[in-house]
LUMMAR-560584 format. One record per residue: residue number from 1; residue in three letters; x, y, z of N, C-alpha, C in turn. Coordinates in steps of 0.1 Angstrom, whole numbers. Atoms other than C-alpha are relative to their C-alpha. Example, Ala and Ser with C-alpha at 12.3 -4.5 7.8 and 13.67 -1.06 7.14 Angstrom:
2
(1 "ALA" (9 -12 0) (123 -45 78) (9 12 0))
(2 "SER" (-9 -11 0) (137 -11 71) (-8 11 8))
***
This chain:
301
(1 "UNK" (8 -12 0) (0 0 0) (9 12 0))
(2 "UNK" (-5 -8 -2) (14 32 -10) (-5 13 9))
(3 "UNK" (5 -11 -7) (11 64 12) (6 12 -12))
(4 "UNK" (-8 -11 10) (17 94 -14) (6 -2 -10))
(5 "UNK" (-4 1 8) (21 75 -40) (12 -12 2))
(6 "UNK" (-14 13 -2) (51 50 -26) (-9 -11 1))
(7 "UNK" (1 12 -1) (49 16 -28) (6 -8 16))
(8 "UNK" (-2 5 -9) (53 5 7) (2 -15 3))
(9 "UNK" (-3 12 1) (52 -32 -1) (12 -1 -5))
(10 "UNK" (-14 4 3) (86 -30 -15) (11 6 8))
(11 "UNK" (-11 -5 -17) (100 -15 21) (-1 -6 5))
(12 "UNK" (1 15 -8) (92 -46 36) (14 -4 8))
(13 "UNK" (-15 2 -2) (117 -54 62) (5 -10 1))
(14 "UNK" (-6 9 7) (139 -81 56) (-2 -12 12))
(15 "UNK" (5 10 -9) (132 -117 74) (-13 3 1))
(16 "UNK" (9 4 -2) (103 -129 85) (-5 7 13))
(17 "UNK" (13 -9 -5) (84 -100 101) (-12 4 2))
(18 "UNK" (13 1 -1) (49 -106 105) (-3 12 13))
(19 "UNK" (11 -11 -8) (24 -77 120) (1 -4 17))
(20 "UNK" (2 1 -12) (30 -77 158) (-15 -6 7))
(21 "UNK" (12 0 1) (-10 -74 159) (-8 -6 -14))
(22 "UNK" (4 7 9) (-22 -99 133) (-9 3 -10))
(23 "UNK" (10 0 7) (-55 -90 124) (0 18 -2))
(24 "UNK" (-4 -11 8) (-54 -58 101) (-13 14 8))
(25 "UNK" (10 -7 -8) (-89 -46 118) (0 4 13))
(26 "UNK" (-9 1 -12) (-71 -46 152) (7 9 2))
(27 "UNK" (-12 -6 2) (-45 -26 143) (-9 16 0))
(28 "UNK" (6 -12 7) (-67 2 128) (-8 5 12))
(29 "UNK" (5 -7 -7) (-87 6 157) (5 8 12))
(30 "UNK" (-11 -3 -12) (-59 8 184) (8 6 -5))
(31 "UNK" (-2 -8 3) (-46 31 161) (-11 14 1))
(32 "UNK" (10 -9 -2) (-75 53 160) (0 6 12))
(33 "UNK" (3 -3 -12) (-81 50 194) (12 10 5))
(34 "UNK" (-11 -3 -2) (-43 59 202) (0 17 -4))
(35 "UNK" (-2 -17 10) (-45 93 176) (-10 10 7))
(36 "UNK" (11 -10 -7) (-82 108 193) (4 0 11))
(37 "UNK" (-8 1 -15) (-65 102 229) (11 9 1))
(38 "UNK" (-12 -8 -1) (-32 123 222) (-10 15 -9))
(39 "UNK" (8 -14 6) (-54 149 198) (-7 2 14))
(40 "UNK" (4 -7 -7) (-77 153 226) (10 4 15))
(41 "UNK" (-12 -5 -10) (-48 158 256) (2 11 -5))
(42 "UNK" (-5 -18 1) (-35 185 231) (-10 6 1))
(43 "UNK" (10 -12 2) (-62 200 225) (-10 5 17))
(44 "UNK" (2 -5 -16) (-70 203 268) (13 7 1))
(45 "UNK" (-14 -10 -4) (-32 216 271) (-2 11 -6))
(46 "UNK" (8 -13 11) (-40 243 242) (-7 11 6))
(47 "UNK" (9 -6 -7) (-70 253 259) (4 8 14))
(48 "UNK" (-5 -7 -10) (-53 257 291) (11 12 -2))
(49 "UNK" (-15 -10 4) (-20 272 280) (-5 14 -7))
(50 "UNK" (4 -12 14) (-35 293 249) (-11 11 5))
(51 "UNK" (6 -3 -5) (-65 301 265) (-3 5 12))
(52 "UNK" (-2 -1 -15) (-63 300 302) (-16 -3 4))
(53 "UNK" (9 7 -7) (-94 284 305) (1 -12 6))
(54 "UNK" (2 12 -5) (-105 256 325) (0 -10 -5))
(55 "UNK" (2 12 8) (-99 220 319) (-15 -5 0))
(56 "UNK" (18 5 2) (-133 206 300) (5 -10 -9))
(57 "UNK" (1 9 10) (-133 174 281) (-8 7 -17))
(58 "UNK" (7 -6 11) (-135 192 248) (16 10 -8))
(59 "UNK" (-11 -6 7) (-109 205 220) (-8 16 -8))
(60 "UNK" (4 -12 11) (-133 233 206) (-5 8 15))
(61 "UNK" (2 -15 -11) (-137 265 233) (-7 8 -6))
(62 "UNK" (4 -5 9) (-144 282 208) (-5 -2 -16))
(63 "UNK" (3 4 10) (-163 277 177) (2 6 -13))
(64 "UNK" (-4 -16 8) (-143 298 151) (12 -7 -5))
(65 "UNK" (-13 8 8) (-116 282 129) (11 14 -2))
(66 "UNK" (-6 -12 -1) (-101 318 131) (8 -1 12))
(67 "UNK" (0 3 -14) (-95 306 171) (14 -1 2))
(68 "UNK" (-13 10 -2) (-56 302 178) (1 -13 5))
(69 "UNK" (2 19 -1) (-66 272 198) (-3 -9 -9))
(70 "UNK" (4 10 6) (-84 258 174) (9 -3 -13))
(71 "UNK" (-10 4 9) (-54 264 146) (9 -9 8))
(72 "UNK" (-15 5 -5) (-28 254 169) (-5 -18 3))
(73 "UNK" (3 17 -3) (-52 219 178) (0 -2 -14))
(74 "UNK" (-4 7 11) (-53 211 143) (13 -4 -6))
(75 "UNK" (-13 10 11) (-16 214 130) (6 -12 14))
(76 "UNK" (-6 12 -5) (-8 195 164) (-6 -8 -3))
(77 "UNK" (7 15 1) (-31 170 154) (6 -8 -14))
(78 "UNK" (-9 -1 16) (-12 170 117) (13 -10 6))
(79 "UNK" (-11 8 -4) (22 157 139) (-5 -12 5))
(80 "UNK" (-1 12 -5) (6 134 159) (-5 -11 -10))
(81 "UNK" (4 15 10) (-8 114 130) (10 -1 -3))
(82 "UNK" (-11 8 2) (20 113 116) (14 -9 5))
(83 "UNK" (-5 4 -14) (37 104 146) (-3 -13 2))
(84 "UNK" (9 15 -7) (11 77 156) (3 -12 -9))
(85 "UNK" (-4 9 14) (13 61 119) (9 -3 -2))
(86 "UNK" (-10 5 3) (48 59 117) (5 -8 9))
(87 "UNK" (-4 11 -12) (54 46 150) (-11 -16 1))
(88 "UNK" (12 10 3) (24 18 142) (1 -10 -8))
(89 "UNK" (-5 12 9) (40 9 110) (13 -11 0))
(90 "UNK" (-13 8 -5) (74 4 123) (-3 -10 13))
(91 "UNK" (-6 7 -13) (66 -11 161) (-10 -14 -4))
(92 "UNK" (10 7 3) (31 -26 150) (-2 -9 -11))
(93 "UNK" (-3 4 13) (29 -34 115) (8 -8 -2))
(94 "UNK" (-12 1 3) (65 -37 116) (2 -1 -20))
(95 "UNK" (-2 -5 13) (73 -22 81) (8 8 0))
(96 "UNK" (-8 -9 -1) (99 0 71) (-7 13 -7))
(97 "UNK" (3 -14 13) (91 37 60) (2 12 1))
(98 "UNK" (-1 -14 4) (96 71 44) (-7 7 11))
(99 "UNK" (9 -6 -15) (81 97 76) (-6 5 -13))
(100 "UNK" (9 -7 13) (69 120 42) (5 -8 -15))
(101 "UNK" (-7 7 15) (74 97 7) (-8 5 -6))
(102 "UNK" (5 -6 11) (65 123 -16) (0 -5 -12))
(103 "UNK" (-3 1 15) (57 116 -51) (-7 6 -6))
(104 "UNK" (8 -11 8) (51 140 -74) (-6 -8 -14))
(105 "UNK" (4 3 10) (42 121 -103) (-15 -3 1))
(106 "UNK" (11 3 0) (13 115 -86) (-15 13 7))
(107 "UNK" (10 -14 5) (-3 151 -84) (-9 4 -5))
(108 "UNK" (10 0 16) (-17 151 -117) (5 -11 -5))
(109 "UNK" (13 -6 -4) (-39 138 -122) (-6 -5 12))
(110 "UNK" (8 3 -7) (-46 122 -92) (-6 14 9))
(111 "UNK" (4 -14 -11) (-45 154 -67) (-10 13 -10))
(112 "UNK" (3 -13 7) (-58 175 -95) (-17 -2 -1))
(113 "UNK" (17 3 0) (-92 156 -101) (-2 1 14))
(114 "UNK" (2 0 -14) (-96 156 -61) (0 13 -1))
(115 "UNK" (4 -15 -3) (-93 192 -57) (-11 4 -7))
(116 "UNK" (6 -8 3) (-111 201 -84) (-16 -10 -1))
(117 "UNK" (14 -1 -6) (-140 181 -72) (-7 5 8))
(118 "UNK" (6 -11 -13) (-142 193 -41) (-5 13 -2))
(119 "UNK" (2 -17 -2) (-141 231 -55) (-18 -4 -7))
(120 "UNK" (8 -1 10) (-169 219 -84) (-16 -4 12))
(121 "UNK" (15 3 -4) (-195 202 -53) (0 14 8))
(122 "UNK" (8 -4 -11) (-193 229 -32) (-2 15 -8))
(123 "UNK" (10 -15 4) (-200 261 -53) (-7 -7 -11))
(124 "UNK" (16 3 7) (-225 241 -73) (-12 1 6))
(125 "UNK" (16 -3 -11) (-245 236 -39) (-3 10 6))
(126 "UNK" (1 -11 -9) (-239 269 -30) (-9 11 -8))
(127 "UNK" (9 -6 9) (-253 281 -64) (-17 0 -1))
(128 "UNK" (8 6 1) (-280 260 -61) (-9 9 17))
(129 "UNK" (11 -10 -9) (-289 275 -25) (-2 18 -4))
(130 "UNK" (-1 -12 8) (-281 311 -42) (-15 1 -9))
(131 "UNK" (16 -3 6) (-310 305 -70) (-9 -2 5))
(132 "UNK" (8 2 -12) (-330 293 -43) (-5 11 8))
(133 "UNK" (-2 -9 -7) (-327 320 -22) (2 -4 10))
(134 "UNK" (-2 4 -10) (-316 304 5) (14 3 5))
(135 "UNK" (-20 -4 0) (-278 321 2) (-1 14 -7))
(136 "UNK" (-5 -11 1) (-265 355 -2) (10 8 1))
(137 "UNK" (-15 -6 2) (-233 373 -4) (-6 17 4))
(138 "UNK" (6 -11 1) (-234 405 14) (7 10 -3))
(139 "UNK" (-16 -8 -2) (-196 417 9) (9 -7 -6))
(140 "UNK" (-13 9 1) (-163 409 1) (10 3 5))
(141 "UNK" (-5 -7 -12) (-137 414 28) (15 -12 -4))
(142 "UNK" (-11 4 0) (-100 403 14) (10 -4 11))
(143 "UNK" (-13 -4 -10) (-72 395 41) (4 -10 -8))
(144 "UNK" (-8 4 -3) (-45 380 29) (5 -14 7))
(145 "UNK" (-6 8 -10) (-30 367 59) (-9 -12 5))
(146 "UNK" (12 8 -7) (-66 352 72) (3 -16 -12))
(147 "UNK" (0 7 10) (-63 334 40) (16 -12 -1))
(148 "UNK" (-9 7 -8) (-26 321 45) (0 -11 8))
(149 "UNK" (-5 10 -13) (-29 306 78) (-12 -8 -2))
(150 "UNK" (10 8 4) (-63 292 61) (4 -14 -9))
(151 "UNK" (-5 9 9) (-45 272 36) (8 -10 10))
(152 "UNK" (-12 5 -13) (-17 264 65) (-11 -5 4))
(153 "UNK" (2 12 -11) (-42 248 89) (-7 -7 -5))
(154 "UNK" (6 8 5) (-68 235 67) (4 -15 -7))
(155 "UNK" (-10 12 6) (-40 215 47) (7 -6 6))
(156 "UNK" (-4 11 -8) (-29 202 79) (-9 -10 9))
(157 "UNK" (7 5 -7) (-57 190 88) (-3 -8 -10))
(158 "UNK" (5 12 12) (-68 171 51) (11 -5 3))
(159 "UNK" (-10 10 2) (-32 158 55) (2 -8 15))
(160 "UNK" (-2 9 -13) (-33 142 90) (-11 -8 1))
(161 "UNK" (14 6 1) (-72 132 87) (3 -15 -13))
(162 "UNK" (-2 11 10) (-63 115 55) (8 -13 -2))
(163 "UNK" (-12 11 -5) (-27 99 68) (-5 -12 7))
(164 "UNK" (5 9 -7) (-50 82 94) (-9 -6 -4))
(165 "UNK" (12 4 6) (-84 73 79) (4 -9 -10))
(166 "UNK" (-4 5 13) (-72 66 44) (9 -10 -2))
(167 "UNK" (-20 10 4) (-32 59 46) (-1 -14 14))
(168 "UNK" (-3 11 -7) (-34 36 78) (-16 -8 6))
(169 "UNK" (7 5 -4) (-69 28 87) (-8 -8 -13))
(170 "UNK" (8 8 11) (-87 17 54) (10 -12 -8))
(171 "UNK" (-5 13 6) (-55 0 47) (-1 -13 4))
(172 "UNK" (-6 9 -9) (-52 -23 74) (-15 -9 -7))
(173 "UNK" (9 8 4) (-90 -30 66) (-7 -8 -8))
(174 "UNK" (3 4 16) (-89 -38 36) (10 -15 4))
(175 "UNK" (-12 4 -4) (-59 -63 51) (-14 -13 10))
(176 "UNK" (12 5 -8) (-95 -77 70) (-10 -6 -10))
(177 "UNK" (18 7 6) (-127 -78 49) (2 7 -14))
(178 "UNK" (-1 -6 19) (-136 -70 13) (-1 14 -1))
(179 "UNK" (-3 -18 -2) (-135 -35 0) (-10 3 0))
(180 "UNK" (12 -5 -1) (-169 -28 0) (0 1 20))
(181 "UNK" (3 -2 -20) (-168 -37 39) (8 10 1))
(182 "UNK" (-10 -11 -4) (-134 -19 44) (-1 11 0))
(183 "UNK" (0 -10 3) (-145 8 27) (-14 9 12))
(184 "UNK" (5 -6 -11) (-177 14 46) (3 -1 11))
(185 "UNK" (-7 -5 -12) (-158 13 79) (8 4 4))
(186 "UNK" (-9 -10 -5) (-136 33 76) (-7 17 -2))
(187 "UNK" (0 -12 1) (-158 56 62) (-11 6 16))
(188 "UNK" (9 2 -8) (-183 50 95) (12 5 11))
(189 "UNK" (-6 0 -11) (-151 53 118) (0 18 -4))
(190 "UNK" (-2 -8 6) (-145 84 97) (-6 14 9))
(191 "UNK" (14 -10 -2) (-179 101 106) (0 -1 18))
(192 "UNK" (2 1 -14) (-179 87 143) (9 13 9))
(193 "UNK" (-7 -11 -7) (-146 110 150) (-5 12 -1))
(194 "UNK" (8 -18 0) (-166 143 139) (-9 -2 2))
(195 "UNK" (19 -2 -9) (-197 133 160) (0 9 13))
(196 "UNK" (0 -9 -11) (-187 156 186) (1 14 -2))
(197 "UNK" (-5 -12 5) (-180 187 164) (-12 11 3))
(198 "UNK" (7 -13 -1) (-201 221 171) (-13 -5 -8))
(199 "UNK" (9 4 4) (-236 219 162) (-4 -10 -11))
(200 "UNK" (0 9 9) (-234 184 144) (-17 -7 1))
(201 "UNK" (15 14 -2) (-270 164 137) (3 -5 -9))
(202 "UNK" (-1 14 10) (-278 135 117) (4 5 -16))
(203 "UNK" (-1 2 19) (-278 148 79) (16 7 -1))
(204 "UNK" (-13 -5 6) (-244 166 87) (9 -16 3))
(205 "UNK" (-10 13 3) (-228 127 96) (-8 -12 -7))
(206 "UNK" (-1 8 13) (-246 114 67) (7 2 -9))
(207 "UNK" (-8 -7 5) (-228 139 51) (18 -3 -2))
(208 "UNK" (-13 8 -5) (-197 128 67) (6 -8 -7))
(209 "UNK" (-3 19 6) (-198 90 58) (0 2 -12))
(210 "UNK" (-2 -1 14) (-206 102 22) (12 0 -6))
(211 "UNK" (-10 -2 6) (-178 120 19) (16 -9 8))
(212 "UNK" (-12 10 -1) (-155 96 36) (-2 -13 -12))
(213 "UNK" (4 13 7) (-169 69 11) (6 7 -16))
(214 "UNK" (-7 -4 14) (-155 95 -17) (13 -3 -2))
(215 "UNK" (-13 -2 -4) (-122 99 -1) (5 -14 1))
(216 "UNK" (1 7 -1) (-121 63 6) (2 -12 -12))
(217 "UNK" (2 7 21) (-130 55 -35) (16 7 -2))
(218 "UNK" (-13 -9 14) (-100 80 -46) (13 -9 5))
(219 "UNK" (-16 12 -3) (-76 59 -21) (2 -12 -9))
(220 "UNK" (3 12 8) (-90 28 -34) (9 -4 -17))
(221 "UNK" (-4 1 18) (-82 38 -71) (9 2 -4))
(222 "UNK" (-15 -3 2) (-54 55 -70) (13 -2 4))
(223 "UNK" (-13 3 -6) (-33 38 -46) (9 11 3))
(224 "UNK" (-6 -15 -9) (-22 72 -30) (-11 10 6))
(225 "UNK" (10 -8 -5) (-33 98 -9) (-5 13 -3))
(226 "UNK" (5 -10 4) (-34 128 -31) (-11 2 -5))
(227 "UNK" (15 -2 3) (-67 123 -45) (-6 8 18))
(228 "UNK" (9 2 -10) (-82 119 -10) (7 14 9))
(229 "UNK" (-2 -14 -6) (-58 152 7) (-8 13 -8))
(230 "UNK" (5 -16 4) (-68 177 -21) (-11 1 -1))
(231 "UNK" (15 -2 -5) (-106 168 -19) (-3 3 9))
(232 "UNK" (-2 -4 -16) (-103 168 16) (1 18 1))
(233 "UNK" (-8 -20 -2) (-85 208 17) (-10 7 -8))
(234 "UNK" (11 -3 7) (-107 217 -14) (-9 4 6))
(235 "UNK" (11 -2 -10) (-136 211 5) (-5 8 8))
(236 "UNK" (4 -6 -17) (-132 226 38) (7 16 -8))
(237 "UNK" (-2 -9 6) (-110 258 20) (-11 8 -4))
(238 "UNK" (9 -8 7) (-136 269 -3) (-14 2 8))
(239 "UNK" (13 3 -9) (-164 259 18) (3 13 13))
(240 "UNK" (1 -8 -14) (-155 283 49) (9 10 -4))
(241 "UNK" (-4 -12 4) (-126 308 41) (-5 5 -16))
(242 "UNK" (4 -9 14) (-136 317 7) (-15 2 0))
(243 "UNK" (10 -2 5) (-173 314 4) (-6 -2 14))
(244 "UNK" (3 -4 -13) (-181 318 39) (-7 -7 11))
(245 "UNK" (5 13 -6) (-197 286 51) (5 -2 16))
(246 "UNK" (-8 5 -16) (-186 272 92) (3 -16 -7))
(247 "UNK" (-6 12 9) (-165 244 80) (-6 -12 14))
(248 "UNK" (3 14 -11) (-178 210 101) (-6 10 13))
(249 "UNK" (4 -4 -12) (-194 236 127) (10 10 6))
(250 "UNK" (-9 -11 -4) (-163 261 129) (0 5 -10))
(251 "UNK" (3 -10 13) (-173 296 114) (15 5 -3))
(252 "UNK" (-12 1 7) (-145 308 96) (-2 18 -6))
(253 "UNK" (-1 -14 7) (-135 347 83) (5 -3 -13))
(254 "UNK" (3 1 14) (-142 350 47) (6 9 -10))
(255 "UNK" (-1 -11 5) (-135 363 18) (-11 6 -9))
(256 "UNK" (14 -5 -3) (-173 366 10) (-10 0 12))
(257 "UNK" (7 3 -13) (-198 372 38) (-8 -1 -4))
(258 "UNK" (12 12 3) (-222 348 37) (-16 6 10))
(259 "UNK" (12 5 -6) (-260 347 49) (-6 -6 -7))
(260 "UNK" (11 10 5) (-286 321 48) (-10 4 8))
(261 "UNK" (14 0 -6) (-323 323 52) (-6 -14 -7))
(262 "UNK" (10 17 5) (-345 290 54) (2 -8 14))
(263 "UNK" (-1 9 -7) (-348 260 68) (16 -6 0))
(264 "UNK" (-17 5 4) (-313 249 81) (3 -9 -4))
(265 "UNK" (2 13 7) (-323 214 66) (10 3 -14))
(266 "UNK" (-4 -5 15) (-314 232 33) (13 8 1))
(267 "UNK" (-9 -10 2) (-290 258 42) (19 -14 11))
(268 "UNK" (-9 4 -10) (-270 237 66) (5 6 17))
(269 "UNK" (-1 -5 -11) (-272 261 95) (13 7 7))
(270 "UNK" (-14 -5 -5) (-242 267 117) (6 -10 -2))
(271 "UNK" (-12 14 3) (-224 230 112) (3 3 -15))
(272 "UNK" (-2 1 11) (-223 243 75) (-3 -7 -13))
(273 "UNK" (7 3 11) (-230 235 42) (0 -19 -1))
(274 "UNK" (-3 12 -1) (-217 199 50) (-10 -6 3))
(275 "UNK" (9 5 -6) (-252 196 71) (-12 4 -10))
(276 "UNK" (9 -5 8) (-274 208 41) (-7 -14 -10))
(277 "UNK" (1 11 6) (-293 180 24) (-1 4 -14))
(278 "UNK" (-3 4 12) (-287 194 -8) (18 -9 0))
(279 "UNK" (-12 6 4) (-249 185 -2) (-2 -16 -3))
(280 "UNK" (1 13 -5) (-262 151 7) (-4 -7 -14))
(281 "UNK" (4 4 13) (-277 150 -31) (11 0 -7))
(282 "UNK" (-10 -5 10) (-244 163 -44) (11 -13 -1))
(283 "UNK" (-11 9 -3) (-221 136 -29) (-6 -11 -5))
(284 "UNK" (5 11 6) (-244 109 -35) (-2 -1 -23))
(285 "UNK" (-5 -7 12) (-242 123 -72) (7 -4 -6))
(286 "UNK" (-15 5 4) (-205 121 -72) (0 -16 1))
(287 "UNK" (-4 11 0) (-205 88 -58) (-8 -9 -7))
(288 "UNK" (8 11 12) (-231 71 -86) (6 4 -12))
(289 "UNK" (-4 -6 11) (-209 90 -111) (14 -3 -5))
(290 "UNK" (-16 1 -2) (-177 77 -99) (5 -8 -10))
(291 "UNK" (-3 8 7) (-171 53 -124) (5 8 -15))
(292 "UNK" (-3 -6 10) (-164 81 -149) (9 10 7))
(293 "UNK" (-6 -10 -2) (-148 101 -128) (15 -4 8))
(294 "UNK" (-11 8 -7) (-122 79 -109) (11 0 -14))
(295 "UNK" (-15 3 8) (-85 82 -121) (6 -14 4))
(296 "UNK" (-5 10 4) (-63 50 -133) (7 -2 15))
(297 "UNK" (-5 4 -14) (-47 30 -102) (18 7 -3))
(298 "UNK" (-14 -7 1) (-13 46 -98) (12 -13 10))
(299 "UNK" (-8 12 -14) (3 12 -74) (-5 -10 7))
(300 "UNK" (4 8 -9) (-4 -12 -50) (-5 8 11))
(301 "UNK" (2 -9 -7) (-22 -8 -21) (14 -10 14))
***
């Protein structure tokens, strides 16, 4: 299974090395478990240090992706996956590997059709609430810098979410049950870790599982994780700093100011356009369409 394009089956380390933890579905969870246990510790130290508030079982104080805490809990959460994963494949696994095994050959097209899905669902459904009337633009308020450290944390967050979910949890599962199982549980484990996020209900972690079941296909196909990082960043990017959405339930400074009127069934509310059941038409969409849209396997997994 490559991560970023590497062939990790041909890092195999030499002798007779078998998995510490045998069963591949095993592995994935006690990694899981492992990665939301150190993310949430930071994100109580954060709170205390950054903030000076009281310890509360909870990484979000504040509901505002603008929040220092809530940047500074995402890129830590960016190290510890990678952290968790590499220590998992080496102690656990036991596998040898690259900490970042870039490959650019696998950018374009995998990373290119992934982004520019992500950009195409989410200002289609935004158009769609627009003609509606259910969306409006009241401004347009440039920064810069907002925008910067939007790219910076967002892109550490598709890339740590995706290192775990994708690169070490859907592998292992797949290492378990067939890919149809694998794939819906990882995309189920996917959605379970953002059941706690700021005003989340049910159609925003239908939402969820959808879009882990996209992210989930682009690993599948492409045997790397650029598909599944730049839909991931895409997504949440355009969705909240640019077109002014609250990304997963964290509002976000824009470089349009957004309002919605309606039912938040439609608009998505404060959890964002992710909780809007048109998204929920859009993804399901993509994912009956995928068979024209999925790029060539680029590896093993």
């Amino acid at each position: 299974m490559p991560i970023f394009g590497q062939d990790i089956h041909s890092m195999a380390l030499p002798g007779d090395r078998s998995p510490l933890i045998k069963q591949g579905w095993a592995r994935a969870l006690l990694l899981l478990g492992v990665y939301i246990a150190i993310s949430l510790c930071f994100g109580l130290l954060i709170n205390v240090f950054t903030l000076k508030k009281s310890i509360a079982f909870t990484a979000f104080t504040e509901p505002a992706l603008n929040s220092p805490a809530v940047q500074l809990w995402l890129t830590a959460s960016l190290f510890v996956a990678i952290g968790c994963v590499w220590l998992f494949r080496k102690y656990i696994d036991r596998e040898r590997i690259n900490l970042l095994p870039w490959k650019r050959s696998s950018i374009h097209p995998d990373g290119t059709i992934g982004f520019l899905l992500g950009l195409a669902l989410v200002c289609s459904g935004s158009l769609i609430l627009f003609f509606t009337r259910h969306l409006q633009w009241t401004g347009i308020e440039i920064n810069l810098t907002n925008l910067f450290i939007g790219v910076l944390t967002l892109m550490a967050a598709a890339v740590g979410e995706e290192w775990v979910f994708r690169g070490y949890i859907l592998r292992n599962l797949l290492q378990s049950f067939n890919k149809t199982t694998a794939l819906c549980a990882s995309a189920l484990l996917f959605t379970l870790a953002h059941s706690n996020n700021p005003d989340v209900h049910p159609i925003a972690l239908v939402n969820i599982f959808l879009a882990g079941m996209i992210t989930g296909l682009g690993y599948m196909q492409t045997r790397n994780l650029w598909f599944s990082i730049l839909f991931h960043f895409s997504w949440n990017f355009f969705q909240g700093p640019v077109l002014g959405f609250p990304v997963s339930g964290l509002a976000a400074r824009s470089v349009f100011i957004l309002e919605t009127e309606g039912n938040p069934i439609i608009t998505g509310g404060n959890f964002g356009f992710e909780a809007s059941v048109i998204c929920a038409i859009l993804l399901l969409l993509a994912l009956t369409l995928w068979q024209y849209l999925k790029p060539r396997p680029s590896g093993r997994y």
